[in-house]
N, C-alpha and C positions, 0 to 999 in steps of 0.2 A: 512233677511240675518244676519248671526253670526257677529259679531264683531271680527276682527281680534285679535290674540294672539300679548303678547307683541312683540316676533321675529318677527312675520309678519309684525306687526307697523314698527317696525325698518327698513326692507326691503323695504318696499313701500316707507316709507321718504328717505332714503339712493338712492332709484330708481329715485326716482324725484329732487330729492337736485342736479341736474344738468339742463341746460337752453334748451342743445339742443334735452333731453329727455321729458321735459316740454313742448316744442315744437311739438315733434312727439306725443307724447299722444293728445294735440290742434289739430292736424292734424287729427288724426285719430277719435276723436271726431265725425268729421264730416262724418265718414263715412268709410268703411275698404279701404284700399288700399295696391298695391303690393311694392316691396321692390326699382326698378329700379325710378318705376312715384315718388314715396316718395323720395329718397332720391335726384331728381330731385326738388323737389317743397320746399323742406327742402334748397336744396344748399348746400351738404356734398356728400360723397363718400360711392358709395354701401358695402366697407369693415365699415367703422366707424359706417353705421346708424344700416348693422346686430351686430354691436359690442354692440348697444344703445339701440338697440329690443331685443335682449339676455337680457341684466339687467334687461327689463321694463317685458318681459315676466319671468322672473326666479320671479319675484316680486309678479306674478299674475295679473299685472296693462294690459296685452295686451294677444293677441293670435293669434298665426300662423298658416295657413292652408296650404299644398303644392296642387295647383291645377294646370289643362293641359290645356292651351289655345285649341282656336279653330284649330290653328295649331300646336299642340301637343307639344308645350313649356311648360316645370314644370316652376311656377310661386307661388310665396311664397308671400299671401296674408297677412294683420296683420289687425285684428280688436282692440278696446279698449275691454277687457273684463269688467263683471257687476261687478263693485265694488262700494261702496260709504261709503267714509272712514269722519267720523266728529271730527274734534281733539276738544275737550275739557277735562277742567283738571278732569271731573270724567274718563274721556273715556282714556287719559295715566297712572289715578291712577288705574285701573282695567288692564290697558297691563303691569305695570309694574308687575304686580303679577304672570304673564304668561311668564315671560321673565326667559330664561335660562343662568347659566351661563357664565358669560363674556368672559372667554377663553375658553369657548368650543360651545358656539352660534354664530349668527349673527356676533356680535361684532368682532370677531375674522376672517372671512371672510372679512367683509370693511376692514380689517387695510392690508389683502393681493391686495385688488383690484387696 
């Protein structure tokens, strides 16, 4: 697996630098599940947690499938997708050399979110 670029590093720490997204990535750890049981088992609101899975998947940290129940309900499942990110200082001194600049990257997106 590549190593993430310095922007993706960014992204991915910025996705997770929140508790209740920390949380749903935990959750989903253990297995994919849909958007309604989740945000049940979390104890937040079906608007907040798609508001929480948008970051986490814009991130590349999750991934969303729309599938039809048995009773032909669309039902928006989210797995964790395969990432495996290791901070050390060789591994931010390698992202920062990939990182683009500040007002026109990443950076510049967090300071609107």
């Amino acid at each position: 697996m590549a190593r993430p670029t310095g922007d993706d590093l960014v992204e991915m720490l910025a996705a997770l630098a929140n508790p209740l997204r920390l949380r749903i990535v935990a959750r989903l750890a253990g297995g994919r599940d849909y958007v309604s049981h989740l945000a049940r088992e979390i104890g937040i609101s079906r608007p907040l947690l798609h508001m929480h899975l948008q970051r986490l998947e814009a991130a590349g940290l999750v991934v969303g499938s729309l599938e039809l129940s048995e009773d032909g309900k669309a039902m928006k499942y989210y797995e964790v997708a395969d990432f495996d990110v290791r901070l050390t200082a060789s591994t931010l001194a390698e992202a920062v050399d990939t990182l683009t600049d500040p007002e026109q990257g990443p950076g510049r997106k967090e300071r609107s979110r």
